[in-house]
C-alpha positions as CSV (number, residue, x, y, z in Angstrom):
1,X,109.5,-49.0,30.8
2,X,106.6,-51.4,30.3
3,X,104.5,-49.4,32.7
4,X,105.4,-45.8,31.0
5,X,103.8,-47.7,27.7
6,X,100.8,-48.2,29.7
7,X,100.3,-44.8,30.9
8,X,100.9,-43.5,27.8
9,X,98.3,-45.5,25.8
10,X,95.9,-44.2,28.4
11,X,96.8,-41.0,28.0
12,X,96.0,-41.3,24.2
13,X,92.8,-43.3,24.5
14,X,90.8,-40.6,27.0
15,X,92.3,-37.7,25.0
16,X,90.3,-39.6,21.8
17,X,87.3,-40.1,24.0
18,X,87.0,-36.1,24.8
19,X,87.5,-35.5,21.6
20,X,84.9,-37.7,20.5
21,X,82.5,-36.6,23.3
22,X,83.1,-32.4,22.2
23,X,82.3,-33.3,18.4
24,X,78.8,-35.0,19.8
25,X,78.3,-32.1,21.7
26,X,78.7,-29.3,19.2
27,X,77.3,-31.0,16.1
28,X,73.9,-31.0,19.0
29,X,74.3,-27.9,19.5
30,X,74.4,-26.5,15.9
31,X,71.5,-29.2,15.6
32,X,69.8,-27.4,18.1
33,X,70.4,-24.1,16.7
34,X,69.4,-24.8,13.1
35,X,65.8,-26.5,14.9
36,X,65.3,-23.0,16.8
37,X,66.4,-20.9,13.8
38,X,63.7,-22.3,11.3
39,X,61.0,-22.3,13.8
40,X,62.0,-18.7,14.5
41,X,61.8,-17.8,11.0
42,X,58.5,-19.3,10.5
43,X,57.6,-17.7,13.4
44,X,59.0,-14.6,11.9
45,X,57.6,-14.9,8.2
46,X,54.2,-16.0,9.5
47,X,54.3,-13.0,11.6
48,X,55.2,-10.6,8.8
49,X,53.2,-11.3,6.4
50,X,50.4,-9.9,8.3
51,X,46.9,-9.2,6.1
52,X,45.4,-5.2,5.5
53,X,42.3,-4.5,4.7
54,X,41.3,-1.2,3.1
55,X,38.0,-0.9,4.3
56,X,34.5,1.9,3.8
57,X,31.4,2.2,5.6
58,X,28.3,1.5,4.1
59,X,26.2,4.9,3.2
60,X,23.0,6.3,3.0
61,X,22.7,8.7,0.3
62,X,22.1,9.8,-3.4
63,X,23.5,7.7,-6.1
64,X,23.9,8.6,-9.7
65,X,23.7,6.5,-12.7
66,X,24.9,7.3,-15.8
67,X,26.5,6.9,-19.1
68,X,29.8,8.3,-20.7
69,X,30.4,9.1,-24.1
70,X,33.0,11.7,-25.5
71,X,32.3,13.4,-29.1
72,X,32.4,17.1,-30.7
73,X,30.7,20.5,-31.0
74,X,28.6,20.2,-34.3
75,X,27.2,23.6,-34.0
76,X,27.3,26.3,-31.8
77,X,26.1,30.1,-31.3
78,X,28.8,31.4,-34.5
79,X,27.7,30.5,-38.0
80,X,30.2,31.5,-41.0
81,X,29.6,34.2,-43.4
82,X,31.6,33.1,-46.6
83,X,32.5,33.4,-50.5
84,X,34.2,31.9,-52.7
85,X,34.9,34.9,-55.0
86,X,38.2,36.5,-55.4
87,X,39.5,40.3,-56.0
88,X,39.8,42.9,-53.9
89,X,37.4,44.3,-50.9
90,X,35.6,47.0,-52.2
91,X,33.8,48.0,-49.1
92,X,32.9,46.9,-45.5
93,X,29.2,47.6,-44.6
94,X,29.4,46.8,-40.7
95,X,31.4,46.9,-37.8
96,X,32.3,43.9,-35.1
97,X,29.2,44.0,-32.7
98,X,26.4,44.9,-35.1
99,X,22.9,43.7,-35.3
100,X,22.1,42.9,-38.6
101,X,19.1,40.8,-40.7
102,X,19.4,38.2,-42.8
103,X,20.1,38.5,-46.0
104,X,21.7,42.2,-44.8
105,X,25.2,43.5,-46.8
106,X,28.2,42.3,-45.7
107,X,30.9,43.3,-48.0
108,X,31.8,44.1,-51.3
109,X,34.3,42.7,-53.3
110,X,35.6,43.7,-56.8
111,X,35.9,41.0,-58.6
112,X,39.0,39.8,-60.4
113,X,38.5,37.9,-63.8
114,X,38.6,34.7,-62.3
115,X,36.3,35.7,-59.9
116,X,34.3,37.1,-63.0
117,X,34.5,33.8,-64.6
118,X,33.4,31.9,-61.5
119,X,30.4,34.3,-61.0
120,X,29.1,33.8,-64.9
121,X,29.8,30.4,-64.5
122,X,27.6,30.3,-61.5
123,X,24.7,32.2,-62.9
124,X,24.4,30.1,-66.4
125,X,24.5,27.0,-64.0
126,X,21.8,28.5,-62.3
127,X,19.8,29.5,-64.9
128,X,19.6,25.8,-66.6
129,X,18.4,24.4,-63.1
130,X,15.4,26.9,-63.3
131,X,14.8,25.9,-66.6
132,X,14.8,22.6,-66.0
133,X,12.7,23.2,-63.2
134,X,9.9,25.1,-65.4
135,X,9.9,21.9,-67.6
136,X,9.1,19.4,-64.9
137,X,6.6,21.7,-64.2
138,X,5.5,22.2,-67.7
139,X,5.6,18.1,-67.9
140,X,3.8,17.6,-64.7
141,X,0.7,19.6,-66.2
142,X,0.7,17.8,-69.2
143,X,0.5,14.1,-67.1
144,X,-1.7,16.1,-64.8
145,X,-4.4,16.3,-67.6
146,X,-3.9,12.6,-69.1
147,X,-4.5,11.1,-65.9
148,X,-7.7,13.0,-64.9
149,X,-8.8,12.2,-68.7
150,X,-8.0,8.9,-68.2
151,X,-9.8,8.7,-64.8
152,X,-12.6,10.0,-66.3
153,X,-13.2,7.5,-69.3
154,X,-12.3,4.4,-67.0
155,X,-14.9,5.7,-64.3
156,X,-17.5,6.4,-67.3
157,X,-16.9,2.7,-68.2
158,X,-17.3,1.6,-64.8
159,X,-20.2,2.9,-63.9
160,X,-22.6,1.9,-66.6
161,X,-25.4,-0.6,-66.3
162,X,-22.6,-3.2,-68.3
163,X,-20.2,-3.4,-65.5
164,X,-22.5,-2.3,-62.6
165,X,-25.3,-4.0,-60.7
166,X,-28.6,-2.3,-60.3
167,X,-27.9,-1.2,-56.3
168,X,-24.7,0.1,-58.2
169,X,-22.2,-2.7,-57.0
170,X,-19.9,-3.8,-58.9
171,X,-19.9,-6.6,-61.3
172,X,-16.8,-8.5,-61.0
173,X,-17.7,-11.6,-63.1
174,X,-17.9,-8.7,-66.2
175,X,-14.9,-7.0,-64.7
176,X,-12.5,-9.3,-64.8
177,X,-13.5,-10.8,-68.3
178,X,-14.0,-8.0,-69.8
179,X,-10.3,-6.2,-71.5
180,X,-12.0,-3.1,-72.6
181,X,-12.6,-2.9,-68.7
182,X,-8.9,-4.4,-68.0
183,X,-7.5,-1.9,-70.6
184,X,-9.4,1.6,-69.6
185,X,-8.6,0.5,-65.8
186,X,-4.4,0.0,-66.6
187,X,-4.4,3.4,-68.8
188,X,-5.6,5.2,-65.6
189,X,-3.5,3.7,-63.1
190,X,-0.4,4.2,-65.6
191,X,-1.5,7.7,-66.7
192,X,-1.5,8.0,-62.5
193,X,1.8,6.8,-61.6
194,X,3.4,8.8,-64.2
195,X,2.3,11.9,-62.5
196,X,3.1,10.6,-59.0
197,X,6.9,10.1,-60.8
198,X,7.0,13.1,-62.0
199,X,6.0,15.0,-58.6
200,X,9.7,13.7,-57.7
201,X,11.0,14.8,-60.6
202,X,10.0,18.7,-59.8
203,X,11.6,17.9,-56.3
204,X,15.0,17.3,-57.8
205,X,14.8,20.4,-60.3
206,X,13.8,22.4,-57.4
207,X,16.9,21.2,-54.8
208,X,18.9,21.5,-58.0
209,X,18.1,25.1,-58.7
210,X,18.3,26.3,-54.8
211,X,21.8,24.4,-55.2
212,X,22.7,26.1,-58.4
213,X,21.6,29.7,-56.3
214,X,23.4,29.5,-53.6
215,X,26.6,28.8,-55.6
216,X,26.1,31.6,-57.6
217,X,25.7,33.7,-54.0
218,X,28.9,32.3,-52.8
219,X,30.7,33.8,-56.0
220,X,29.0,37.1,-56.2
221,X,30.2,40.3,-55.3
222,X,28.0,41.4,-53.0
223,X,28.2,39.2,-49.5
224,X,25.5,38.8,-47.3
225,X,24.6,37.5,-44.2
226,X,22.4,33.7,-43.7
227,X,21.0,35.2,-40.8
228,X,20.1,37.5,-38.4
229,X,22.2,38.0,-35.1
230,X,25.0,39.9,-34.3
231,X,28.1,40.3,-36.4
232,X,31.8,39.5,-34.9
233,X,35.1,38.7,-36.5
234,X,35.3,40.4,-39.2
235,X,38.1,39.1,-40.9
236,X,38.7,41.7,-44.3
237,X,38.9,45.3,-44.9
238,X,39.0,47.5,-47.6
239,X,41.5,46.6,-50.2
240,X,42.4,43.8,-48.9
241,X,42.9,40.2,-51.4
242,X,40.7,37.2,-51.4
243,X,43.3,35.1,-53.4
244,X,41.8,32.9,-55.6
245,X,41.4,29.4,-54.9
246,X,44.1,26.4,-56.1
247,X,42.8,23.7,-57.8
248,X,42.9,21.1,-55.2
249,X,40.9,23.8,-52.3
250,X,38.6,24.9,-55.5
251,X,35.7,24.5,-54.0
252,X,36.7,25.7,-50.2
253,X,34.8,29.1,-49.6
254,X,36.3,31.6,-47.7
255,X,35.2,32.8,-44.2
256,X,34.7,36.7,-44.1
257,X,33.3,36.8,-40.9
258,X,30.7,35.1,-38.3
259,X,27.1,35.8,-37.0
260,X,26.2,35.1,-33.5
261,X,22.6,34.2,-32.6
262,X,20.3,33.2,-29.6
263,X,20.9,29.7,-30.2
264,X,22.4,27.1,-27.3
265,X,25.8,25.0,-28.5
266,X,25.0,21.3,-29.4
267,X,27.4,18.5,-29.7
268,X,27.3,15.1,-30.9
269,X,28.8,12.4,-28.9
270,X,28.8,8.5,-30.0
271,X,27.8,6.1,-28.0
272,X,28.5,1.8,-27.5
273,X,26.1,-0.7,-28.3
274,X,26.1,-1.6,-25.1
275,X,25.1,2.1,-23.6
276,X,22.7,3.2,-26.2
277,X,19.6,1.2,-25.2
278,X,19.7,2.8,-22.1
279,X,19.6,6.7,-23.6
280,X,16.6,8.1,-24.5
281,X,15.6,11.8,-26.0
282,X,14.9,14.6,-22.9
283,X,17.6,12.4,-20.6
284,X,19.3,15.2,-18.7
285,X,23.3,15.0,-19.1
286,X,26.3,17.3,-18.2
287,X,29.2,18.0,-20.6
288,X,32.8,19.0,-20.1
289,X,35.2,20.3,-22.8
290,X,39.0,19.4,-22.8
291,X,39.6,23.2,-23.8
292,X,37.1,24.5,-21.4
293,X,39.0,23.9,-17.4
294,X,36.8,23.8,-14.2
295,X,33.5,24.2,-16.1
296,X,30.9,22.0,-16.5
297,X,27.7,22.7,-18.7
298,X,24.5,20.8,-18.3
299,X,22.2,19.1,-21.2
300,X,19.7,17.2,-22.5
301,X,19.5,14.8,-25.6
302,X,17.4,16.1,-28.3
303,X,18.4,12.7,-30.5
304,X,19.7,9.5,-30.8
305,X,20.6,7.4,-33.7
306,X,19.7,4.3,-33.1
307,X,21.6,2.9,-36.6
308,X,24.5,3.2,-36.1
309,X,27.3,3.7,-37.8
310,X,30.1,1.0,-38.7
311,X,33.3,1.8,-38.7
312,X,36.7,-1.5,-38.7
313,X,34.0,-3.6,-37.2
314,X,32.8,-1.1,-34.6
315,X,29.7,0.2,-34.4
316,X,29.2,3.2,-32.7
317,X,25.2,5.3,-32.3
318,X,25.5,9.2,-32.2
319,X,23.4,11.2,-29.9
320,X,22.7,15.1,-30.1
321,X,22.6,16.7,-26.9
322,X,21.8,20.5,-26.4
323,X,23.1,22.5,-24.0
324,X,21.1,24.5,-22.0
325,X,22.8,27.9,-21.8
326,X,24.6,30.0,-24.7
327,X,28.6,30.4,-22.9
328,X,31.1,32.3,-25.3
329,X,33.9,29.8,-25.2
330,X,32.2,26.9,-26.7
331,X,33.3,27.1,-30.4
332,X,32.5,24.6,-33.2
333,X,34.4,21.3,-33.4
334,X,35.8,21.5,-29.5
335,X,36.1,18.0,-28.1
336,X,33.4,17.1,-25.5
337,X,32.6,14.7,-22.9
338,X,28.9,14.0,-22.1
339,X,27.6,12.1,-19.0
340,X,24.1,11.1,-19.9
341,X,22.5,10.6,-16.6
342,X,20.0,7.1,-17.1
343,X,18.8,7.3,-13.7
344,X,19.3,9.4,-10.1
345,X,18.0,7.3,-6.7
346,X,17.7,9.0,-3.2
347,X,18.2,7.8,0.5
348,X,19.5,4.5,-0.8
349,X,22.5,2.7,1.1
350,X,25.6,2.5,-1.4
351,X,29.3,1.1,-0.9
352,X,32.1,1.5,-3.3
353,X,32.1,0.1,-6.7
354,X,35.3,-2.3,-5.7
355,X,34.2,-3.7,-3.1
356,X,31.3,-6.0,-4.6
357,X,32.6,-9.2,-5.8
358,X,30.8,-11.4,-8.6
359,X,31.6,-15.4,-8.5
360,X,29.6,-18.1,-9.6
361,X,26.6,-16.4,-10.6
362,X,26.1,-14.6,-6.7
363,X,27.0,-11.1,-6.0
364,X,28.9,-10.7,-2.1
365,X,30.6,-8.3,-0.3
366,X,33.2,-8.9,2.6
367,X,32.6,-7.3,5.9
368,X,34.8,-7.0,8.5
369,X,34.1,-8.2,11.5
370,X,36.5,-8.8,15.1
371,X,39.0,-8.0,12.2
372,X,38.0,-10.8,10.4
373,X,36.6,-10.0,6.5
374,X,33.4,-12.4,5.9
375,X,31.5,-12.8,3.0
376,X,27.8,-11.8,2.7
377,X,25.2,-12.2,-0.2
378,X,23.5,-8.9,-1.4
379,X,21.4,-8.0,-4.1
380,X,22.6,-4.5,-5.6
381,X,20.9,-1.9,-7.8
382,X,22.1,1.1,-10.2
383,X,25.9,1.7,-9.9
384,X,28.0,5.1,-10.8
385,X,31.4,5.1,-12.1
386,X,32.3,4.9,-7.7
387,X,29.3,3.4,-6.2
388,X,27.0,0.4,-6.3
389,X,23.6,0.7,-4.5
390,X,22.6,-2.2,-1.9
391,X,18.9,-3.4,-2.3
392,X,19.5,-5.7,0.3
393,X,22.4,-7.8,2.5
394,X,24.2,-4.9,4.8
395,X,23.0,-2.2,7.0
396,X,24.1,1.0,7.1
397,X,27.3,1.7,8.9
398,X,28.9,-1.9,8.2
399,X,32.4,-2.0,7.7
400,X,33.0,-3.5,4.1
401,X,36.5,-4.6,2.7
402,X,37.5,-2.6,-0.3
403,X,40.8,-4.1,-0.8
404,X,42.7,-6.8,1.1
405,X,46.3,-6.9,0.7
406,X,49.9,-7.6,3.0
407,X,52.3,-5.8,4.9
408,X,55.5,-6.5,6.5
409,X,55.1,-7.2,9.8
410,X,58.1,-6.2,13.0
411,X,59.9,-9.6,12.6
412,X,61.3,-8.9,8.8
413,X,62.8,-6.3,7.4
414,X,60.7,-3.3,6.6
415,X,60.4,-0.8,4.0
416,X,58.5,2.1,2.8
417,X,54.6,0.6,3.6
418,X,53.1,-0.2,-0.3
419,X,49.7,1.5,1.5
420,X,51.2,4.7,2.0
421,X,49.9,6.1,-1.6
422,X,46.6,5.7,-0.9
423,X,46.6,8.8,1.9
424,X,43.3,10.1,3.2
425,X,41.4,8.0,0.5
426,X,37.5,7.2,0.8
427,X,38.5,4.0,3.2
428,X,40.8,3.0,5.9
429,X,43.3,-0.1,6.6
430,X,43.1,-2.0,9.3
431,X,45.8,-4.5,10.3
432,X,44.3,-8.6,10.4
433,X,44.6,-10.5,13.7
């Protein structure tokens, strides 16, 4: 019995022990496991993410510098033939396509009794400029006369043996003492600027009473034509109704038709403080319009406004560029685009815009080499809106780096590559070592 005991506690005691022995072993194990696992996914993740580098060549070729600034037609080959009377077409003297003179019979228009009204208004309003005129005229006569008869008595005074040495030099010690001499001298030179004064004065009567004419043209009968050219868009025929005007469009004038002429489009276009130093007048420039597809015009600037003009703290310079051909679709007001070109270089070497990198006051480029990007100093020149010119630094046919980003590599789970957008492109990836 004792001896059964015996066995039996040896039984228990190495059944413990291989227990024991096949814990140790599997907690190794998944020790061992866990160890491999994490290096494998380093392995793995260090692996995938593996750099890319979209690359371009350096180039030898012509590079473009210029400067964009988007504005509007201001005038074009049309000009408007308008009035602002009201009543009923009377008669239509010419056709769509007609040469005509200016100053040359439009229409005729019966007028109703505002129109009447508007039209005697006009003409009284015009008839007190010219008088007004006539007496600024009348006026500047009058202070024509007083200041040559004041000349004359001051240089009389002046020129006697009183005031005047015997070589005929002046005396100034009598001059200046003297307040017959101070008096004669102050009634000339006032008797003078009056009539300067008054030389503006006829200036003002006169843009006043070419006003006062043309408004009386605008409500007359009888419309004519501002100027020669040909005669389109006719937009009234006989008995038709120029309405008359409400009182908040009282002054609007009403367009009858247009005149075409030899004249090229020109545009205004604003540009930055920063841009405009660099524009000058007979810079050549090419223009786009948003309603105009698949055409581009060329130009040159004619003006620049160097001003400004401030608008909510921004100040913005207009330029005037002309184009250089008459085209049919450009109408007045369309919105433009202008590219002012500053300055065009041949046979230089150029690589994209993106790819030159600007850090602590040095301008570099990467450049690939055994897969490897490294940076290089270069001095560049005139850029485009795409390329930068290389004075010096690379050689032509270096590989550059445009872009460097990552991909997934085979040990991680892939998806649709983030390069694929970027199709033929100017450049080309290549996968880091």
């Amino acid at each position: 019995m004792a001896k059964t005991n015996s066995q039996s506690s040896n039984f228990v005691a190495k059944t413990k022990g291989f227990i024991t022995g096949r814990k140790k072993l599997a907690a190794i194990l998944i020790l061992i496991i866990v160890i491999l696992g994490f290096g494998l996914w380093r392995f793995l993740g260090d692996k995938g993410q593996q750099p890319q580098y979209q690359t371009a060549q350096v180039e030898r070729g012509t590079i473009v510098s210029s400067v964009s600034a988007s504005g509007q037609v201001i005038s074009s080959n049309l000009v408007n033939i308008t009035s602002s009377s009201t009543g009923i077409v009377k008669d239509v003297f010419v056709t769509d396509g007609e040469k005509i003179t200016s100053g040359q019979k439009i229409l005729e228009i019966t007028l109703d009794q505002a129109g009447q009204a508007k039209n005697a208004q006009a003409y009284s309003s015009y008839l007190q400029a010219k008088t007004n005129l006539d007496a600024a005229n009348a006026n500047a006569y009058s202070l024509r006369s007083k200041k040559d008869t004041a000349w004359k008595k001051f240089y009389d005074l002046a020129t006697n043996t009183q005031y005047q040495n015997s070589d005929e030099t002046p005396r100034e010690d009598m001059r200046n003492s003297s307040a017959e001499f101070q008096s004669d001298q102050a009634d000339w030179l006032a008797a003078e600027a009056k009539y300067k004064n008054q030389t503006a004065v006829i200036s003002q009567a006169q843009q006043a009473a070419s006003s006062a004419w043309l408004s009386y043209e605008q409500s007359s009968p009888i419309v004519t034509s501002p100027m020669s050219g040909t005669i389109d868009n006719i937009t009234y025929v006989p008995g038709m109704i120029l309405a008359q005007q409400t009182s908040t469009t009282n002054n609007a004038n009403q367009r009858v038709a247009v005149v075409k002429n030899e004249s090229t489009p020109i545009i205004s276009v604003n540009l930055s403080e920063i841009d405009v130093p660099k524009v000058k007048v007979n810079q050549k420039a090419t223009v786009t319009f948003d309603s105009i597809t698949d055409k581009t015009f060329t130009g040159k600037v004619i003006s620049v406004d160097r001003i400004g003009v401030t608008t909510s703290g921004v100040t913005s310079y207009p330029a005037v560029i002309q184009i250089d051909t008459d085209n049919q679709e450009i109408l007045p007001n369309m919105a433009a685009t202008a590219n002012v070109i500053i300055e065009t270089k041949d046979n230089v070497l150029s690589v994209p815009a993106s790819a030159i990198q600007n850090t602590t006051g040095q301008t570099t480029v990467n450049i690939l080499k055994n897969g490897q990007p490294q940076e290089v100093s270069v001095v560049t020149g005139i850029s485009s809106s795409a390329q930068t010119e290389i004075v010096s630094g690379l050689s032509e046919g270096e590989t550059v780096v445009v872009q460097t980003t990552t991909q997934q590599g085979q040990g991680s789970n892939q998806g649709t590559s983030p390069f694929s957008t970027f199709g033929g492109g100017g450049g080309r990836f290549i996968q880091g070592r």
